[in-house]
N, C-alpha and C positions, 0 to 999 in steps of 0.2 A: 431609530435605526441608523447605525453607522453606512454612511455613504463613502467606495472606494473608487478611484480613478480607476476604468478597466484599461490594459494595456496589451494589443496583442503583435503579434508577430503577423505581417501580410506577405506574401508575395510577389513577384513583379506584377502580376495581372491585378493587386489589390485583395486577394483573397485574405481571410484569416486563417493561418495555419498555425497560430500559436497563443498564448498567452504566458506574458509575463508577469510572475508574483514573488513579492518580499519574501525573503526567505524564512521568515517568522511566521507568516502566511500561512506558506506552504506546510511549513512542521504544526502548526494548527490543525490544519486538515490533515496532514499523516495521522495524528495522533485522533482526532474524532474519526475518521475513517475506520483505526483499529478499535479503537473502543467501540462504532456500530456493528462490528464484525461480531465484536464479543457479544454482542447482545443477540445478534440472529442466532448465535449458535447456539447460548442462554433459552432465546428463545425455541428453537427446534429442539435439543435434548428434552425442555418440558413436554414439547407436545407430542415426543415420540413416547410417551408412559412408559419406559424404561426405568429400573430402580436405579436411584442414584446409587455410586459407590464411593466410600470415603477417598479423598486425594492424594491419600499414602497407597493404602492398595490398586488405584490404578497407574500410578507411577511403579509400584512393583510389576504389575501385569505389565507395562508398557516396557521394559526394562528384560522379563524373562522374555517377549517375543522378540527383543532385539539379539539376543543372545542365539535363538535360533536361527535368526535369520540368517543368509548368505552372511551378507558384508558383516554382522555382528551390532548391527545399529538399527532400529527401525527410527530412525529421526528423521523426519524430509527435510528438503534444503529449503530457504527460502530468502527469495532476494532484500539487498540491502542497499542502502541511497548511500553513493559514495558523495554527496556529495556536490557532483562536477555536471557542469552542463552541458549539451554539447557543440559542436562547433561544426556550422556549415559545411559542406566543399566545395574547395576551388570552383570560383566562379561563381557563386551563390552569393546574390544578395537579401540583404533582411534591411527592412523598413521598419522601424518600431514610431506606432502612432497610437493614440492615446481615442479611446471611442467612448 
């Protein structure tokens, strides 16, 4: 078992209010996170005994509801990692210590 240095973010009172990870970390866990997603969903479509439908025709069904729809889309939005961290406010300090 690989052993990581934990690293968090404390507060002036010494709380932990944060954790700091490598960003190859982090995009590890993005990525096993979606793929666990996939599998609960995997896993509830089985156990709702609904007949599967081929992934062409629901891509057509998903495609004529969007076409009724108001806006012309039924695709929901869904957020994206830009990337960037964020930054304290004025007046705020961060103590990074190593637990």
């Amino acid at each position: 078992m690989e052993h990581r240095a934990e690293r968090f973010v404390v507060d002036e009172a010494g709380n932990r209010v944060g954790v700091l990870l490598d960003i190859a970390e982090y995009q590890t866990m993005l990525e096993q996170l979606e793929e666990l997603k996939s599998i609960r969903a995997y896993d509830l479509a089985k156990a709702s005994g609904e007949t599967a439908i081929p992934f062409e025709k629901a891509i057509q069904e998903i495609e004529r509801e969007g076409e009724r729809s108001p806006g012309g889309s039924s695709t929901g939005s869904r957020p994206t990692s830009s990337g960037r961290g964020t930054t304290p406010s004025c007046g705020s300090r961060i103590d990074l210590h190593s637990g």
